[in-house]
C-alpha positions as a Markdown table, in Angstrom:
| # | Residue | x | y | z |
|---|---|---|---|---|
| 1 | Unk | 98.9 | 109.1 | 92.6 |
| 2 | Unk | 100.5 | 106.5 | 94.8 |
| 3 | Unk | 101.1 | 107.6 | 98.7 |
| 4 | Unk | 103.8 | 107.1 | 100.8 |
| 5 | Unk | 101.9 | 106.8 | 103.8 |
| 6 | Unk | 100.2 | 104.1 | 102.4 |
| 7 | Unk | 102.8 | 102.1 | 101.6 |
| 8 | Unk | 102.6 | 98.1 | 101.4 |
| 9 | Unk | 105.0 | 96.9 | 104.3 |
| 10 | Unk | 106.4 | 94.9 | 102.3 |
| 11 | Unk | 108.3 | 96.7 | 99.9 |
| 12 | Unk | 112.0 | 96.9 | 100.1 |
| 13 | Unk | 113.0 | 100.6 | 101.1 |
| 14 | Unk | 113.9 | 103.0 | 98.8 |
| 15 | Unk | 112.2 | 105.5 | 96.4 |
| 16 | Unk | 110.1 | 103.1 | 94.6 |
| 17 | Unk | 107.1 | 101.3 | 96.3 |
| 18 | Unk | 103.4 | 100.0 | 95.7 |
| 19 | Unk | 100.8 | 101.5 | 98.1 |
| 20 | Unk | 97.5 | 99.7 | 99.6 |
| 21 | Unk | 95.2 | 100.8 | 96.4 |
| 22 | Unk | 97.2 | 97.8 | 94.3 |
| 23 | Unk | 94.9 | 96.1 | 92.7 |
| 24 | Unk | 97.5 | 92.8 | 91.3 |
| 25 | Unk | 96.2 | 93.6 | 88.8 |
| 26 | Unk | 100.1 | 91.8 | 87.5 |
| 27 | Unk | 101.5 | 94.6 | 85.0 |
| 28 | Unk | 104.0 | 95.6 | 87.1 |
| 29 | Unk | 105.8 | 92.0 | 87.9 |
| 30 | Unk | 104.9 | 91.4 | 84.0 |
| 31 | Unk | 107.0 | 94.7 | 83.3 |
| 32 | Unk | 109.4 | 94.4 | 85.4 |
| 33 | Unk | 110.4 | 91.0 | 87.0 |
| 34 | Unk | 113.2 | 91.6 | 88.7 |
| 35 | Unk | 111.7 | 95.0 | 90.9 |
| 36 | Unk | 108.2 | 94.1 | 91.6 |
| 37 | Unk | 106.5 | 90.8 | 92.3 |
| 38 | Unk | 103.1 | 89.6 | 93.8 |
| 39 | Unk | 102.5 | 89.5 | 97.2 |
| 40 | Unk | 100.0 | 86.5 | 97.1 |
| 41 | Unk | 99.5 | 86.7 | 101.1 |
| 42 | Unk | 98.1 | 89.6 | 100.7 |
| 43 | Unk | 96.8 | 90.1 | 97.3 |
| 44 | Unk | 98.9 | 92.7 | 95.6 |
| 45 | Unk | 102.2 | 93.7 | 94.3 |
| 46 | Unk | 105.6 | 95.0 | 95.9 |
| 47 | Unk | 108.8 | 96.2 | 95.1 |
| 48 | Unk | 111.5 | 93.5 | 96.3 |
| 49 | Unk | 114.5 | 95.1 | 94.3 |
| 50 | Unk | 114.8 | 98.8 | 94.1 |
| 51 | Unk | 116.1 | 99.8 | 90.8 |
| 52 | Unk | 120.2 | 100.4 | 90.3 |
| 53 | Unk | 120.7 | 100.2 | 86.2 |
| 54 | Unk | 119.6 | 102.8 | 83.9 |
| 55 | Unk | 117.5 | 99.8 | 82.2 |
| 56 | Unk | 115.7 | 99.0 | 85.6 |
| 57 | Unk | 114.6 | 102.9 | 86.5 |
| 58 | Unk | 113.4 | 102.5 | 82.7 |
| 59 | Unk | 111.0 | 99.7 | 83.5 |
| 60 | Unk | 109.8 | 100.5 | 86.6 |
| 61 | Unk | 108.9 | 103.9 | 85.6 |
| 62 | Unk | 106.9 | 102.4 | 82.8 |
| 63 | Unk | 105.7 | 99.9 | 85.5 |
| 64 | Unk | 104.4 | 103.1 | 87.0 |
| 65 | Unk | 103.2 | 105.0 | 84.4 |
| 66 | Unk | 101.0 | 101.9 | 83.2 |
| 67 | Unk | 99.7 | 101.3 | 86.5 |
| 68 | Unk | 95.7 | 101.3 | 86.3 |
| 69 | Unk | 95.6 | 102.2 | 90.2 |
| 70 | Unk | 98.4 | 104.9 | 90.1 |
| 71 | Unk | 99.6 | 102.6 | 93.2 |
| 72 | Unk | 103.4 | 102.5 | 92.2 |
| 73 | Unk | 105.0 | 105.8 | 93.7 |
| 74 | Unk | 108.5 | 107.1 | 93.5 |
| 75 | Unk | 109.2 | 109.1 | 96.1 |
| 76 | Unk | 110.3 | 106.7 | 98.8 |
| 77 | Unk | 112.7 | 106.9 | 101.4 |
């Protein structure tokens, strides 16, 4: 399970967010282009848009239920 205090600085604020046990491992930017991306600087994965559409909420929750790391949380503030 993903922590908040372990948050990637990186991430946009907001409920979604990728912690520090991402692994870029690249199934969350491959699911979901348009929420998460790579963070090649430092070799993992962030949220950059926070979900508004029913659609987006849809992919980023499968983003986080595919997760291998369990690093995508969804309980940011």
């Amino acid at each position: 399970m993903a922590d908040k205090k372990l948050k990637n600085p990186e991430n946009v604020p907001g409920k979604f967010y990728v912690d520090e046990t991402c692994i870029d491992c690249g199934l969350c930017p491959d699911t979901a282009p348009h929420i998460f991306r790579r963070f090649d600087q430092g070799g993992y994965s962030i949220v950059h848009n926070q979900p508004k559409t029913a659609e987006d909420i849809t992919l980023a929750e499968e983003a986080r239920d595919g997760c291998p790391t369990d690093s995508i949380g969804n309980d940011g503030e």
